[in-house]
SENUDO-164257 format. One record per atom (N, C-alpha, C): x, y, z. Coordinates in steps of 0.001 Angstrom, whole numbers, plus 500000, padded with zeros to 6 digits. Example, Ala and Ser with C-alpha at 12.3 -4.5 7.8 and 13.67 -1.06 7.14 Angstrom:
2
513190494310507800512300495500507800513200496700507800512850497750507080513670498940507140512900500030507870
//
This chain:
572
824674523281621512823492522491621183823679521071621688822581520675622338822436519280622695822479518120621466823230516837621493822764516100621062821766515535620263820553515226621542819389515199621327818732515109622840817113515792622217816612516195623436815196515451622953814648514511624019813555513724624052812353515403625347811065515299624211810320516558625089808936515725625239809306516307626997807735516054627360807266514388627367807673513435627443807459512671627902806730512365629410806006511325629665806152510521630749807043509646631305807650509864631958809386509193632219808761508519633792808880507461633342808577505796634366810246505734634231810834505972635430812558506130635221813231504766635704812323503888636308813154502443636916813491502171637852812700503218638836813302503504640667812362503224641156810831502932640700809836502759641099809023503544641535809767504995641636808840506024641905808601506598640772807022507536641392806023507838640492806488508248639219805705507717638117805884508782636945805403510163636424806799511123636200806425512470635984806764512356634510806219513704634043806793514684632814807758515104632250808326515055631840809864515729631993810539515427630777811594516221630490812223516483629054813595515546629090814180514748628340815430514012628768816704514959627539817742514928628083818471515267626797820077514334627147820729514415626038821275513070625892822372514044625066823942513509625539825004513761625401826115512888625216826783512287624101827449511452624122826832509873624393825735509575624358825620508277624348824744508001625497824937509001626740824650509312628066823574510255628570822763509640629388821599510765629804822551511741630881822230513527630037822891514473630768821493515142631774820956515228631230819864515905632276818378515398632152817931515305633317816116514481633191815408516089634000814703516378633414813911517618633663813078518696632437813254519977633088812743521252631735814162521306631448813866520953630046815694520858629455815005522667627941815702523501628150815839524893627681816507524828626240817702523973626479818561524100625132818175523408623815818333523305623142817757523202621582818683521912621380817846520764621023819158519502620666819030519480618892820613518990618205820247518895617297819735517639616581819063517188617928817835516047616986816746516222618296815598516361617825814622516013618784813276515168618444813022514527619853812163513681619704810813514304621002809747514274619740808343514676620827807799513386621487807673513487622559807331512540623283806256512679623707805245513751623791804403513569624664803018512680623870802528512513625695801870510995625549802066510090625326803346509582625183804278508285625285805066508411626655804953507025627149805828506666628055807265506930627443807971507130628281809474506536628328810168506260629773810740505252629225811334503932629894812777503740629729813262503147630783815313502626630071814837501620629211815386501013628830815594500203628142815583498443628772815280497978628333814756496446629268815908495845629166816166495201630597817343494252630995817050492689630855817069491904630267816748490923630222817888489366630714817547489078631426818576488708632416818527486777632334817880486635631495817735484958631117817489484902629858818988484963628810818479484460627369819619483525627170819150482685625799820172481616624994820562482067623889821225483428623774821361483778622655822826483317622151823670482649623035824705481710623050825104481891621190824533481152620760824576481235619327824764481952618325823510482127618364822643483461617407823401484843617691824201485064618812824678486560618932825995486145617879826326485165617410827228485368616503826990485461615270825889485180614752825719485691613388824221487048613407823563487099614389822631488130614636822638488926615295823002490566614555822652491826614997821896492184615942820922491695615456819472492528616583819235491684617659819133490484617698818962489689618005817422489402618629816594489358617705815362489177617309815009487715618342813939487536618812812502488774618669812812489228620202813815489391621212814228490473621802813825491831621660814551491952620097814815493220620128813404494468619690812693493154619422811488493996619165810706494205620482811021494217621490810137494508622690811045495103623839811862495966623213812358497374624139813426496389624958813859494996624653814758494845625104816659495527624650817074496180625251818948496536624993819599495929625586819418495165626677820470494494627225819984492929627546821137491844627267820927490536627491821673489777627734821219489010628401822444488111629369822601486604628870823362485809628199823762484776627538824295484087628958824157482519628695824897481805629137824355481218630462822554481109630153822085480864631465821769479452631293821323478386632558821362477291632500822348475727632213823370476687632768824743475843632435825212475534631246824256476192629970824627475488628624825315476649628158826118476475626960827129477900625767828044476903625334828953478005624769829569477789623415830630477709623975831844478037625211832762478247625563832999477692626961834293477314627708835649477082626819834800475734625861835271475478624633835216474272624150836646473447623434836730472516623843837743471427623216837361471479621888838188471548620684838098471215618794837419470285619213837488469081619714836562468330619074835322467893619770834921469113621352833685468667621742832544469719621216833087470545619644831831471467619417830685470793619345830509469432618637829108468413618695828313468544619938829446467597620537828935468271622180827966469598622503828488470560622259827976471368622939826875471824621906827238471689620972825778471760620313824552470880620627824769469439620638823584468796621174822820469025622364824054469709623081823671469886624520822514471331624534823060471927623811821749473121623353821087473038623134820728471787621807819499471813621087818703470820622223819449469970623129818342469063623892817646470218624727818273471003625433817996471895626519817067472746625936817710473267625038817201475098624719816385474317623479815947473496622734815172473517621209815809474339620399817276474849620366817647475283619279817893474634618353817282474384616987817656473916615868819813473430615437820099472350615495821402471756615800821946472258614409821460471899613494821208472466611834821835473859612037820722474395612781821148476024612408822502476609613149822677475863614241823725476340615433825199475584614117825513474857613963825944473772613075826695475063611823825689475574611252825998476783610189826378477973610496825570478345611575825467479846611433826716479998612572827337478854613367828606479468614336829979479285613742830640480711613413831675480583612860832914480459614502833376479028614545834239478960615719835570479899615548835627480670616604836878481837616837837256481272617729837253480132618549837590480758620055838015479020620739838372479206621730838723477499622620838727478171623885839065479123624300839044479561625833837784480627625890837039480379626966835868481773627432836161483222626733837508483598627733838288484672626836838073484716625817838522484260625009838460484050623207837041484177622917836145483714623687835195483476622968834287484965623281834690485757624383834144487189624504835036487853623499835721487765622997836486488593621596835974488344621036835654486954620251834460487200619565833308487482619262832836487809620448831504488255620522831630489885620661832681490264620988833570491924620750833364492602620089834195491406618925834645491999617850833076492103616241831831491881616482830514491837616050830264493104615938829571493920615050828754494959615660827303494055615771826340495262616597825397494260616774824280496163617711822873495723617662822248496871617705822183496697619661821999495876620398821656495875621719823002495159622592823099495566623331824539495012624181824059493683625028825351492768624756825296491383625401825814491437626237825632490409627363826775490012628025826545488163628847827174487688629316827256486278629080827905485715630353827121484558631467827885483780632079829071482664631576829761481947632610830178480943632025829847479779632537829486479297631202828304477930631938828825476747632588828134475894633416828694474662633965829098473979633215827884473744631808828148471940631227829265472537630854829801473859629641830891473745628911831770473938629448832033474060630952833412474230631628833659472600632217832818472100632917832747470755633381833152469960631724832742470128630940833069468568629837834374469023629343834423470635629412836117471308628732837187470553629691836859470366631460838161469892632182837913468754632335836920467508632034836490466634632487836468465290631070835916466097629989835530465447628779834540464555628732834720463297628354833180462777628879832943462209630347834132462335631552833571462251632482832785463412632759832631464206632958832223465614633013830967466043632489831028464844631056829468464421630076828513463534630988829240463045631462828593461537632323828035461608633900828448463359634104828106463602635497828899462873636809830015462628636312831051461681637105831463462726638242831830462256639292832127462940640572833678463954640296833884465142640313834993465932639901836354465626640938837420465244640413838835464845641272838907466276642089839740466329642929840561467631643041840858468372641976841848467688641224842567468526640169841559468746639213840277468028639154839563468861638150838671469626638692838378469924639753838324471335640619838932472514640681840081471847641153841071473117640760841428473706639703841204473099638309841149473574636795839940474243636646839024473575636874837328474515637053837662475971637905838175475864638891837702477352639306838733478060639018840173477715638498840650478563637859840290479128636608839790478046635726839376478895634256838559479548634854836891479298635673836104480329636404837193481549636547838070481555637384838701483429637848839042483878636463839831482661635288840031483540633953838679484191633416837499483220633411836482483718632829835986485054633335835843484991634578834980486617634843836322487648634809837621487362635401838698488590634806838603488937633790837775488090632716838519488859631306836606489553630706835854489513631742834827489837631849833373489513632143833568487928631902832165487292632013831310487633633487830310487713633130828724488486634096828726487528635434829268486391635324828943485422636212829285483732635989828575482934636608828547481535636577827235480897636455826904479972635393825497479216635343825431477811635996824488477914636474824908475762637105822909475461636496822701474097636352821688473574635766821437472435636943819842472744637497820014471408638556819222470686638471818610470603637156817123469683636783817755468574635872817103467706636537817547466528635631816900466354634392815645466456634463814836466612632939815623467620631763816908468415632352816915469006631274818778468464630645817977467901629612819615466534628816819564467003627421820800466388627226821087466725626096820270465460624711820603465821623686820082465173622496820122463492622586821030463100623529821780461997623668820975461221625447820543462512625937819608461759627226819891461779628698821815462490628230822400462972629657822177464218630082821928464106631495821864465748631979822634466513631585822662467854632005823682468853631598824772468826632789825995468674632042827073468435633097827015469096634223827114469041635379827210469875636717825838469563637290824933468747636575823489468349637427823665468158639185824532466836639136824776466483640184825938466956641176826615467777640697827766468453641333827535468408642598828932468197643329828427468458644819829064470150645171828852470089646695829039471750647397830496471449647147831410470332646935832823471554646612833016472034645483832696471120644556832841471643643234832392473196643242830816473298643235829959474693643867831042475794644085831085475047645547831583476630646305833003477058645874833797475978645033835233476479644787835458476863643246834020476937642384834105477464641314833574479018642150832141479135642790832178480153643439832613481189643948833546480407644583834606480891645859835781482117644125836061481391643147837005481726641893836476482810641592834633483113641208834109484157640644834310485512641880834454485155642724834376486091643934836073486959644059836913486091643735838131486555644030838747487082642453838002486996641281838097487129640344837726488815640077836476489096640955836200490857641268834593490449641389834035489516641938832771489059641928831561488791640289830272488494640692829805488033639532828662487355640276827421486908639349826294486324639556826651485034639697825957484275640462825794482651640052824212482599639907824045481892638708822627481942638226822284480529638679821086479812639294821230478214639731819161478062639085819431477353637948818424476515637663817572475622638911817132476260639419816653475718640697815844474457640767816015473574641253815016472031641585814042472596642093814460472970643082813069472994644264812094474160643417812789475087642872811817476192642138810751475393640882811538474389640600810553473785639442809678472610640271810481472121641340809416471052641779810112469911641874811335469851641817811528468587640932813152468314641864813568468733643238814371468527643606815011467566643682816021466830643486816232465046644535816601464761645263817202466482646107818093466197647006817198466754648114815522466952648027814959467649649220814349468712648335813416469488648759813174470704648008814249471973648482814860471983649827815534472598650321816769472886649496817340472062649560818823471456648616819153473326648055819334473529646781819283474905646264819473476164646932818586476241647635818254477330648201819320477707649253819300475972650100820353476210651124822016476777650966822614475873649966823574475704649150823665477408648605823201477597648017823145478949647102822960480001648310822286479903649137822549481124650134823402481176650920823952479803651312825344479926651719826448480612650906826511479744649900827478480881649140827609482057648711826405482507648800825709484086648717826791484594649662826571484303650641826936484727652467828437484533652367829170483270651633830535482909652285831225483976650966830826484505650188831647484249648909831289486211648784830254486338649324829809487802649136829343487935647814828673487150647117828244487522645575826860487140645725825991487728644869824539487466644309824346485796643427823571485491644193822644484046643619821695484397643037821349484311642056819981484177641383819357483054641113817874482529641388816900481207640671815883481363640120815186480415639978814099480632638888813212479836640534811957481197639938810566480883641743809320480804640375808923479539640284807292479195639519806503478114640300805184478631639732804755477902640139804520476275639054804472474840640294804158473675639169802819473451639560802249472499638788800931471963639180800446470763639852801702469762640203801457468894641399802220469535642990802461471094642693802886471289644396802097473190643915801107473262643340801186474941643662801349476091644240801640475489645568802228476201646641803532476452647181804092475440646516805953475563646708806464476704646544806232477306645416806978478352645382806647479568646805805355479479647345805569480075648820806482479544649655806740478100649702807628477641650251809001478075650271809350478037648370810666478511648404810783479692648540810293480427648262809918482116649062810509482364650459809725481499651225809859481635652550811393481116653381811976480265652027813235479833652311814206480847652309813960481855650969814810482775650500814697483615651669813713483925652118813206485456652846814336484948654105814760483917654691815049483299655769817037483707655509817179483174654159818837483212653859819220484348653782817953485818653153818146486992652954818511487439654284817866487194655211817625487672656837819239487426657385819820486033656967821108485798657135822604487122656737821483487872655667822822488329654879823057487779653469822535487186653073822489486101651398821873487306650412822329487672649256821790488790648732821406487185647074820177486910647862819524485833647222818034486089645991818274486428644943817101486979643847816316485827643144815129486181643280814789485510642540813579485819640890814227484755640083813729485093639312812139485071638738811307485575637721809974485531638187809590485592636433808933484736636035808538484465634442806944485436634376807205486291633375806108487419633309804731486722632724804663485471632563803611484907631743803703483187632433802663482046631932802964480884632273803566479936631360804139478776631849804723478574630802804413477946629357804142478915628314803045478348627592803942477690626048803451476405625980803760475576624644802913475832623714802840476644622673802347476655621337801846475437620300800741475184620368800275474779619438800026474758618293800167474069616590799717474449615723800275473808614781799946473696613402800492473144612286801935474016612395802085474834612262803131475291612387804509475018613248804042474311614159804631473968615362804401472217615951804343472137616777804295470637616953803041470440617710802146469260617427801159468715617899800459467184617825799603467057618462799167465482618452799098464799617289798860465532616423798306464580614816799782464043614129801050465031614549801870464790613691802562463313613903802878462389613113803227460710612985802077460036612408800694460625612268799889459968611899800449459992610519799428459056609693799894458861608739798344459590607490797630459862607963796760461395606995797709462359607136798178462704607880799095464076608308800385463906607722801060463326607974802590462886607118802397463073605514801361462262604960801010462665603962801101464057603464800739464671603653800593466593603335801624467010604254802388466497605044803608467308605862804170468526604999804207468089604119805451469219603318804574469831602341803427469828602322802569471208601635802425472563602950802865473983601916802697475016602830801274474749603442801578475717604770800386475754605580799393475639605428798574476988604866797535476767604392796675475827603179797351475150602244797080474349601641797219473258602606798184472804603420798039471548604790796707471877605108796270472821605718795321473130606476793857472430604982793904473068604135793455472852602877792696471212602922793895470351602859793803469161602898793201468512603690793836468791604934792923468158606215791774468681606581791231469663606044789553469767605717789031468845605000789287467930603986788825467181603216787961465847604699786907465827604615786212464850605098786824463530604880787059462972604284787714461498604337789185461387604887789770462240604224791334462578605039791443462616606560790407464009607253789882464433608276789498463008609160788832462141608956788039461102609538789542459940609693790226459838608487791502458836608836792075459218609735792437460813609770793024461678610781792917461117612256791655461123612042791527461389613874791029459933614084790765458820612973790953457148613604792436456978613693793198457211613319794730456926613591794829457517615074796283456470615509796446456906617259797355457928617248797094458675618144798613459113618863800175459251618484801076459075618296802365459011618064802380458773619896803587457916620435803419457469621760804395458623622303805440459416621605806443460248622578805925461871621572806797462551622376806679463944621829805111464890623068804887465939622040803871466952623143802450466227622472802311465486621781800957464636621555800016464065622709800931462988623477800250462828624865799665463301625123800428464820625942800940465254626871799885466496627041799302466495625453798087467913625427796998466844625456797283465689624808795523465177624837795533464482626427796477464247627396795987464301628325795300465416629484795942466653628813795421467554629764794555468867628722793676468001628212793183469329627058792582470857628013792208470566629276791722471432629888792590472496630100793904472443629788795267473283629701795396473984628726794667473659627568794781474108626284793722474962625889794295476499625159793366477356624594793803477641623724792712478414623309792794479137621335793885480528621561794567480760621172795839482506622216795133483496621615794268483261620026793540484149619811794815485333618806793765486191617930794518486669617284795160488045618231794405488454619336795011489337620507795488488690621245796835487635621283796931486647622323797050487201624316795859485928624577795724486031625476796240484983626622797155485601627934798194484576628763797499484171629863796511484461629659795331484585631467794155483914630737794039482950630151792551482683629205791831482037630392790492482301630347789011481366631307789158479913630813788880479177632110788768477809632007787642477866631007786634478242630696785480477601630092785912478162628772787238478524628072787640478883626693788262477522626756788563476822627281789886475240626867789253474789625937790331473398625244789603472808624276789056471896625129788923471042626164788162470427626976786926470993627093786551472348627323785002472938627918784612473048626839785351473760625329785115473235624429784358472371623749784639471176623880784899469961623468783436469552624178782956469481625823782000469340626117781044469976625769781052471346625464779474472388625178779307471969623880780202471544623072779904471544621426779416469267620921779786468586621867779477467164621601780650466372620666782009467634620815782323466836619732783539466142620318784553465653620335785825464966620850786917466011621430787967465635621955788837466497622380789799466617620766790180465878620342790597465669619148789960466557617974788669466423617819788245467178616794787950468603617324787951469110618798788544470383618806789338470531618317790188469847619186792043470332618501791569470670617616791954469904616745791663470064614612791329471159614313789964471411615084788646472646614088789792473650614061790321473725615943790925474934616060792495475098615489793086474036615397794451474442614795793764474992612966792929474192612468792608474656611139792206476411610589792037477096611824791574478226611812792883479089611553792083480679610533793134481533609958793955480450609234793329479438608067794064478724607101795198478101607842794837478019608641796256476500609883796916477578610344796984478967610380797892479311610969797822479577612887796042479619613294796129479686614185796873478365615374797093479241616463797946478726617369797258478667618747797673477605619040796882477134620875798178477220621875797652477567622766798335478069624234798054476506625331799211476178625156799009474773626032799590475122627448799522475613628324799993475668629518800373475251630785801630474724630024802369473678631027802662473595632016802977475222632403803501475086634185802944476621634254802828477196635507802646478703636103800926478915635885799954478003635481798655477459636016797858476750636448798311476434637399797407475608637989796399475805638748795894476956638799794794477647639125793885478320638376794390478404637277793685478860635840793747480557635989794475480813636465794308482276637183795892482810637445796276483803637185797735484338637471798286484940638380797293485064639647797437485230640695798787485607641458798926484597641421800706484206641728801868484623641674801471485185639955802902485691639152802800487556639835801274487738640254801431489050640631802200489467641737801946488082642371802562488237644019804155488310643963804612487540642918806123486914642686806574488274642705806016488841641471806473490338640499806761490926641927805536491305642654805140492346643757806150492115644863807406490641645187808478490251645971809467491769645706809589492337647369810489493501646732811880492917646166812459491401646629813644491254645947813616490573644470812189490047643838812279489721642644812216490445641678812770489751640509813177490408639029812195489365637904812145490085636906810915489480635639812278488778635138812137487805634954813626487212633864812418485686633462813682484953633222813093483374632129812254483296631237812784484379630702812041484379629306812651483643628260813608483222628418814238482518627315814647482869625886814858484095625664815107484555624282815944484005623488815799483611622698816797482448621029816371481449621537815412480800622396815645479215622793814069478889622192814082477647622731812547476753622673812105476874621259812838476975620155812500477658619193811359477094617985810623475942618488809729475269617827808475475201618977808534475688620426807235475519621069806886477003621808808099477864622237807463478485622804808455480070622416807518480948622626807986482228622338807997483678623422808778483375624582808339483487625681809454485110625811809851485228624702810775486841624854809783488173624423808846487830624359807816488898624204807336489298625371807859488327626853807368488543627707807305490573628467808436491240628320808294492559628759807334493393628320806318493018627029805373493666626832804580493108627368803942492111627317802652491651628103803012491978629727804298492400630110804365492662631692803959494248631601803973494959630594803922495822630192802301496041630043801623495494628635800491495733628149799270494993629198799520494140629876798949493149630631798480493558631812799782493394632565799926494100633999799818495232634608799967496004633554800323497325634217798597498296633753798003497352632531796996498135631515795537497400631546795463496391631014794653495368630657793950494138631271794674494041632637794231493103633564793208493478634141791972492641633839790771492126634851790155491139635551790964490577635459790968488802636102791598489015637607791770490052637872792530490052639283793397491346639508794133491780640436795111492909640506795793493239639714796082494585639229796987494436638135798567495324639262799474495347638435800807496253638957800719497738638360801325498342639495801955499744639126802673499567637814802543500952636958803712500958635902805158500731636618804946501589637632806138501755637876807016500737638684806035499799639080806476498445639570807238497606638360806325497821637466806278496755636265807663496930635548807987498112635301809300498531634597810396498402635612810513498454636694811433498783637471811515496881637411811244495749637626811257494595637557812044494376636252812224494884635229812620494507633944813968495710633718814088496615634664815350497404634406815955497637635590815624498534636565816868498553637602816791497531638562816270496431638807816180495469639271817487494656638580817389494052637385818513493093636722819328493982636454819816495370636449820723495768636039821523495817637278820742495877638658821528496258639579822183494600640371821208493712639620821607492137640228823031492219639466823361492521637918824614492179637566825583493469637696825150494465638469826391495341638775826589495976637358825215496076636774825357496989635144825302498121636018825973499572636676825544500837637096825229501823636404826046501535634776825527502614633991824274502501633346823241501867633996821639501770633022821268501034634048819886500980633377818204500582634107817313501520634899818060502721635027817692504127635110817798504816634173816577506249634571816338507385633563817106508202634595818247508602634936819178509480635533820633510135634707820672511478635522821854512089634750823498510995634955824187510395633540825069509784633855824640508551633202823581508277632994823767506965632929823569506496631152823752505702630872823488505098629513822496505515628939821854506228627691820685506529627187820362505191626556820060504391626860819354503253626242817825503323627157816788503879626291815444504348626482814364503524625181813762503549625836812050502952625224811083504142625451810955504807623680809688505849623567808294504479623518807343504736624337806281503566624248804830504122623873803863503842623031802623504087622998801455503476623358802014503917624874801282502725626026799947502669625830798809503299625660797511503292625627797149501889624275798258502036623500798199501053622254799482499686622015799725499599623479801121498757623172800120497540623009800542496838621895799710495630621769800968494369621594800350493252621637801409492058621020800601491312620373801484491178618869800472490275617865800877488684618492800003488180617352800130486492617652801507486482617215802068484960617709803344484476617450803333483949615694804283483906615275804114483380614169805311482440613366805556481582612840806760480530612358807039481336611217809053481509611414809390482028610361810952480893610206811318480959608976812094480137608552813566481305608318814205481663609491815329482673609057816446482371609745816454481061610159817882480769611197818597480638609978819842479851610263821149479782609143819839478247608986820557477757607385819553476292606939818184476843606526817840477699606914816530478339606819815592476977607578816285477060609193815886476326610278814784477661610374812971476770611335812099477538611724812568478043612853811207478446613354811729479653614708810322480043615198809437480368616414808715480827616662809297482274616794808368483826615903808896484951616530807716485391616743807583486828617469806387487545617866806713488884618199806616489809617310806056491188617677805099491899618098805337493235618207804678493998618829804035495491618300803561496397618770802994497218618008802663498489619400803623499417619249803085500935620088805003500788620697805702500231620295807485500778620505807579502288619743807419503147619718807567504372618964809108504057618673809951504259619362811346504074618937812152503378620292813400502581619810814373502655621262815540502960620684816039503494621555817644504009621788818706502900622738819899502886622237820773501980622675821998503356622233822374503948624236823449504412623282823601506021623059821917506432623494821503507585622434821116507390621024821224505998620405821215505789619143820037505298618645818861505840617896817799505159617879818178503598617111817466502941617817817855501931616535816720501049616291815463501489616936814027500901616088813090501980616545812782502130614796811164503077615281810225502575614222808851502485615461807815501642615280807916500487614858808873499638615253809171497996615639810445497778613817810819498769613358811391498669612088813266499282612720814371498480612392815633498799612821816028499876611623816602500446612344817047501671611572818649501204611148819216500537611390820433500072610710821732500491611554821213501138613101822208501734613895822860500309614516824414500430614793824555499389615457825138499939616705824795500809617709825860501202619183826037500084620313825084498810619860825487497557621130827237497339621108826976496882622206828333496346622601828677494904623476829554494375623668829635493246624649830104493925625996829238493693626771829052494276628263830236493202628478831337493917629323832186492822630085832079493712631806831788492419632580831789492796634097833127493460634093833298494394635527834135495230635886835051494972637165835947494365637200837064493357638876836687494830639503836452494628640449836228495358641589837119495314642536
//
């Protein structure tokens, strides 16, 4: 008797070709046969009229943290993600000096919006070397398997200290300490190397993230370490991909495909679009397509949605510093909401100014960016839904939009401010990115941004969106759509056992009830360590996923299985 035998499904397998019918059965943890499976398992699951899928690779999260005191590692795990990759954007937890944990905590919470509070409590320190710090992440059970670069800032400030904080030019010898811990780090397993090349992104304190300015030796001789170590990713926060290069828009691309080429390993970046160059990212496209042609096995990464900042009492917005609003700060929501209905309150409200820093500006300068997400949230909304068009058809202020609309569903509703990946009001773009045969769906950011944006829900809306629901323009093949989120990133980090539905490989599968996969609104929950907030967001039509062979959520509820593991790369 089998295991267990999944019947009659639609099996979208991750190869991109068509989806058939077919029975899966599962042996040891491992898919043994995809076809008419005869033998009787002793567990079975009816599938038909549900998709099934591997299991989603998710190849840009900050779960740095949170994978040490969280199992599931939420809200991941509610959207068919099993596998996740820590340690992107040069920021983590490891190697760290005793006394630069501050450090590296601030350096998170500036970057990623993780609550400093919660990182502060909930990380029990095991560890001072990388090594050490994948034992501890080992030694966890936990329901979906991790695995983790090793980042710039915490290797740069570990050999450097605060030169290293300060972006100071690296000696020799602290080169040569860098790319040796690099060969310790990926020998003892780590996925790869992170570097950060945006200057906007600093820590609590206002400095970039160490390795901003690094030059090509530093680069290529931490590089050059991951390569001779048994290879590994270098993940590069791209300038030119955000817009925002200083060294040229070129800079990145060039650099990173060289080392692609000299070093024989995979580069990965982040390709979006901004809204003072909307066309760059064809640009950097056309750069990649050029280094690929070289021989550069150069990926890029591709955000399934735009990049959207959340609005709401719940979350952060223009009113908050006023002083009607401060007032009621600390009444629950809906009684806040309560209050600032009051007409006289309401009217002080909106004669008080601004607060001059924070996302206050930054929406009332561009209200035409801003929509209602709606209780079916929507990532593609019509210009004539903003609070600007808004604001004009109705006579009333941009301001007292805002208001009406954050006040709605008793304050809990939430606005979609959309900061980057529209500037056309249209998603056009992201179809084309997806549709790149060498790009992958990643930057979603899972554990991060954790007060504006909730952007790890993204595999369903690539899912419910793209593949189902789109009328604003082209939509994708299923089988495009899944294959972007599984054998695509599994095959960038040399995962071979998954991101396929094939005999051999990992049963980590997604039963889906595609005709009904929906995603609710986002919503603020207070469950970090401190009972720090959090934007999370589920979903609705996961019938079950497996990690493992092991179910371990059906219909978005964990069954208490834990078969994750810490993925450690393999020296080749």
């Amino acid at each position: 008797m089998i295991d267990l035998v999944i019947r009659g499904g639609r099996v979208v397998d991750g190869t991109g070709r068509p989806a058939r019918t077919a029975d899966i059965a599962v042996e040891d943890g491992r898919i043994a046969a995809v076809g008419r499976i005869d033998a009787s398992g002793a567990e079975e699951i009816d599938a038909d009229g549900l998709l099934v899928t591997p299991g989603f690779v998710d190849p840009h999260t900050h779960y740095d943290g949170q994978a040490t005191w969280d199992p599931l590692l939420t809200p991941s795990f509610f959207h068919g993600v099993t596998t996740v990759v820590m340690g992107n954007c040069g920021v983590g937890f490891a190697p760290v000096r005793p006394d630069r944990k501050e450090f590296l905590i601030a350096l998170m919470e500036g970057v990623e919006d993780i609550p400093g509070t919660a990182l502060h409590e909930g990380i029990q320190w095991a560890w001072e070397s990388f090594p050490e710090y994948l034992d501890a992440l080992d030694g966890m059970p936990r329901a979906i398997d991790i695995g983790t670069h090793l980042p710039h800032g915490s290797l740069r400030a570990y050999v450097m200290d605060e030169r290293g904080a300060d972006n100071e030019p690296a000696t020799d010898q602290d080169i040569d300490r860098m790319a040796e811990l690099a060969f310790e780090a990926v020998r003892a397993g780590a996925l790869g190397f992170s570097t950060n090349r945006l200057a906007m992104h600093t820590s609590k304190d206002g400095r970039p993230v160490p390795g901003t300015y690094a030059d090509e030796r530093e680069l290529f001789a931490i590089g050059r370490a991951v390569a001779r170590a048994g290879g590994g990713v270098v993940e590069i926060v791209s300038a030119e991909g955000m817009g925002t290069s200083p060294g040229g828009y070129h800079a990145d691309v060039d650099w990173g495909g060289r080392l692609a080429r000299e070093a024989g390993i995979p580069v990965t970046l982040c390709l979006t679009q901004i809204d003072n160059h909307p066309d760059l990212w064809r640009d950097v496209l056309g750069w990649i397509h050029s280094e690929q042609d070289r021989g550069a096995e150069l990926v890029p990464q591709v955000a399934g949605r735009p990049l959207g900042i959340l609005i709401g009492l719940g979350t952060k917005h223009p009113f908050q510093g006023r002083a009607a609003y401060e007032e009621v700060v600390g009444l629950p929501v809906p009684q806040r909401a309560a209050a600032l209905r009051d007409p006289a309150r309401r009217q002080r409200l909106l004669d008080q100014p601004c607060a001059a820093a924070g996302v206050g500006p930054l929406v009332l300068r561009m209200p035409a960016k801003v929509f209602p997400l709606g209780s079916r949230p929507d990532y593609e909304p019509a210009p004539d839904t903003s609070v600007a068009a808004q604001a004009a058809a109705s006579g009333r202020t941009i301001e007292e939009t805002l208001l009406d609309l954050m006040l709605e569903q008793d304050g809990r509703a939430l606005l979609l401010f959309t900061l980057g990946g529209y500037a056309r009001f249209n998603l056009d773009h992201i179809g084309e990115m997806l549709s790149e045969p060498s790009s992958i769906m990643g930057l979603a950011d899972g554990g991060a941004h954790c007060s504006l944006i909730c952007d790890a829900s993204a595999p369903t809306s690539v899912l419910s969106y793209w593949a189902r629901d789109r009328t604003r323009g082209p939509r994708l093949p299923v089988e495009l759509a899944v294959a972007k989120m599984t054998s695509g990133p599994a095959h960038l980090y040399r995962l071979s056992d998954r991101g396929t539905v094939a005999p051999g490989k990992r049963a980590d599968l997604n039963l889906i009830d595609f005709d009904h996969l929906t995603l609710r609104p986002p919503e603020v929950v207070d469950d970090l360590p401190t009972h720090a907030s959090r934007l999370i967001q589920r979903a609705d039509g996961y019938v079950a996923t497996l990690v493992a062979g092991q179910v371990i959520s059906r219909q978005g509820v964990e069954t208490g299985a834990r078969p994750g593991r810490l993925v450690r790369r393999q020296p080749v």
